[in-house]
FIPAZA-459619 format. One line per 5 residues: for each residue x, y, z of C-alpha. Coordinates in steps of 0.5 Angstrom, whole numbers, plus 2048, in hexadecimal, padded with zeros to 3 digits. Example, Ala and Ser with C-alpha at 12.3 -4.5 7.8 and 13.67 -1.06 7.14 Angstrom:
% residues 2
819:7F7:810  81B:7FE:80E;
This chain:
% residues 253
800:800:800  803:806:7FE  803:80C:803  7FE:813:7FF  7F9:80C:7FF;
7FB:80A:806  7FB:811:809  7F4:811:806  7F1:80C:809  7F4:80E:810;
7F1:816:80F  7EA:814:80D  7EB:811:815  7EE:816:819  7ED:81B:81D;
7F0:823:81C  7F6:823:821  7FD:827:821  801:822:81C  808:821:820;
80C:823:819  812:81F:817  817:824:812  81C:81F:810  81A:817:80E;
821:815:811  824:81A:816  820:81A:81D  81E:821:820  81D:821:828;
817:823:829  811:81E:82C  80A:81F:82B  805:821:831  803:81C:836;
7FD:817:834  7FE:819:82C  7FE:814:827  801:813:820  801:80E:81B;
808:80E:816  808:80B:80F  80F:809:80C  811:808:805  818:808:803;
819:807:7FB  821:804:7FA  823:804:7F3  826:800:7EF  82F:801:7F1;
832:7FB:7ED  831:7F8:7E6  82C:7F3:7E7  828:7F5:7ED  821:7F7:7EE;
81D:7FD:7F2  81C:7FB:7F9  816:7FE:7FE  817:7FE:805  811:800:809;
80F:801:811  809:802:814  809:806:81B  805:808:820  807:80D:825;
805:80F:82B  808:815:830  808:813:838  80A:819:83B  80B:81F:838;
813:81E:838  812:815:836  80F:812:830  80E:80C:82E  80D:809:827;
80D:802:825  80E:7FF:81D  80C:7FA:818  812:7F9:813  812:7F5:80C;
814:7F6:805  815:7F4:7FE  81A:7F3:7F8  819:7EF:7F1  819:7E8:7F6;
813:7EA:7FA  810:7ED:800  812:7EB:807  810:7EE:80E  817:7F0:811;
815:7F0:819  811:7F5:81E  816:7FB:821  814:7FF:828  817:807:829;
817:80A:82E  81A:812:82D  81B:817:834  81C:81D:834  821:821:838;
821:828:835  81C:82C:832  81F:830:82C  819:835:82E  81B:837:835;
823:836:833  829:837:82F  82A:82F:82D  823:82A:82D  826:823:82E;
823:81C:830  825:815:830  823:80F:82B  822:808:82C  81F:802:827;
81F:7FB:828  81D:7F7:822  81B:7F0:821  81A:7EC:81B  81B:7E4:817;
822:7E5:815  824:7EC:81A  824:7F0:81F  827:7F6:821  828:7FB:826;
829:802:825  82B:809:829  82A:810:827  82D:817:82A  828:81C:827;
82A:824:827  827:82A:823  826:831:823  821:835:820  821:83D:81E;
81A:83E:81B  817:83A:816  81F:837:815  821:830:819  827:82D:819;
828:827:81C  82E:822:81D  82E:819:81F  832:816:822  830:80E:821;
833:808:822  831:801:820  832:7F9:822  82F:7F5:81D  82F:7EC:81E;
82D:7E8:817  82B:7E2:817  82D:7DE:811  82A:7D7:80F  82E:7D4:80A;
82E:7CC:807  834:7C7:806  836:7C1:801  833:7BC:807  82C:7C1:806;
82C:7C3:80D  82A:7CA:810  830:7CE:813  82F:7D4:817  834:7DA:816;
833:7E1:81A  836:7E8:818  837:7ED:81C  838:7F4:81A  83A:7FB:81D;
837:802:819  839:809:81B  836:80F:818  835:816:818  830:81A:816;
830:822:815  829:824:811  826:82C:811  81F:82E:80E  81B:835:80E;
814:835:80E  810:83A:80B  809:83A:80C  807:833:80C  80D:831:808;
814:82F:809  819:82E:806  821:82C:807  825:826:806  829:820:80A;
82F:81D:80A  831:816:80D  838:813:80E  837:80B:80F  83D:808:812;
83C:800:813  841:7FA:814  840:7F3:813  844:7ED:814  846:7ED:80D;
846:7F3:80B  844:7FB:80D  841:800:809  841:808:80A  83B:80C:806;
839:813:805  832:815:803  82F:81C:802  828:81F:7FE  823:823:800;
81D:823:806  816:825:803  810:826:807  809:828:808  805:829:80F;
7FD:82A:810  7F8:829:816  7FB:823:819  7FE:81F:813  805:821:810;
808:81D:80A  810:81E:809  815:81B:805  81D:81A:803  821:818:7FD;
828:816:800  82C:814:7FA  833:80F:7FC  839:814:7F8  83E:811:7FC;
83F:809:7FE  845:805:801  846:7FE:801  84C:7FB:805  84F:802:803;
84E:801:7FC  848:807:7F9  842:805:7F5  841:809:7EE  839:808:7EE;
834:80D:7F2  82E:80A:7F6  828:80E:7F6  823:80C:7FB  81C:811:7FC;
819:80F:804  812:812:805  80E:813:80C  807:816:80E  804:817:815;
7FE:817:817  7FB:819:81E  7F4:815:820;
């Protein structure tokens, strides 16, 4: 289901609410919503092919988040995804996001992130320091996050029988985003450094494009089109750009 039809679907049940507005698809802001305010966030992510021979691959999360305390959110996902092999349903997250400093009210918003993910062949931890700053209608904001993955691999031998291989990998990323918003428009870009190590191999990418989003009366739709103009393999540089387009909308109800 794609996200204007499903968007849709989700307004004709809702009721008007003040929306807790995203500007970024990749980069987090501090901010949590209100005590008691609930949010439904559809996710699409669009990659497109990089490598000779591969097919277009569609990511998607369904989220629903709910503000504890005024400083406390939580939030809980279905994952799933399809390539040109078929679709498969990818696992079950939980978000928690608490606000420490409120960029209202101080020189620097700042707020602390954690996710756990569970899913048949993964499961992931997953920490975030969240810092931003606004100056009228400009954000800036800036990620710090760090990740522990396990795969699990099934592979069968010569003798037919199955054997198990786990995998574990290390990601550090930084993330730095700005948007203005003029009415209820906004407009910016982001940039995201990704540096994962695996046990045969590590891999360094840098990605930026532009944020582009669109806020109403309890609904906001926001989107970003990351393109990889820079990725290293075991040190060695990869030519072919990747482009990937991510999409969220949010509703309150």
């Amino acid at each position: 289901m794609t996200i204007p039809l499903l968007a849709a679907i989700i307004a004709s049940l809702a009721t008007p609410a003040q929306a807790n507005e995203r500007r970024f698809t990749y980069t987090y802001e501090s901010l949590t919503m209100p005590r008691g305010v609930r949010e439904i966030e559809p996710w699409t992510t669009f990659i497109l092919p990089h490598h000779e021979g591969e097919g277009l691959t569609m990511q998607q999360r369904m989220e629903l988040e709910v503000g504890l305390t005024d400083k406390l959110l939580t939030a809980f996902y279905i994952n799933w995804s399809a390539d040109p092999s078929g679709s498969r349903f990818d696992g079950v997250s939980s978000e928690w996001k608490l606000n420490l400093r409120s960029r209202a009210t101080q020189a620097v918003g700042m707020a602390l992130y954690g996710e756990v993910g569970v899913g048949p062949t993964e499961t992931e931890l997953e920490a975030k320091l969240l810092l931003d700053e606004e100056w009228g209608g400009l954000v800036v904001a800036y990620n710090l996050v760090g990740e522990l993955e396990w795969e699990r691999e099934e592979e069968i031998d010569a003798a037919g029988a199955v054997e198990v291989e786990h995998e574990r990998e290390i990601v550090v990323e930084n993330l730095l985003a700005a948007s203005y918003k003029v009415d209820a428009v906004h407009f910016g870009a982001e940039v995201i450094q990704k540096n994962e190590w695996k046990e045969d191999e590590t891999e360094m990418k840098l990605s930026a494009g532009p944020a582009l989003g669109w806020v109403g009366p309890g609904l906001w739709a926001t989107a970003t089109v990351p393109v990889t103009f820079l990725e290293l393999v075991d040190g060695e540089a990869e030519v072919e750009p990747a482009v990937a387009v991510r999409l969220i909308a949010g509703l309150d109800f």
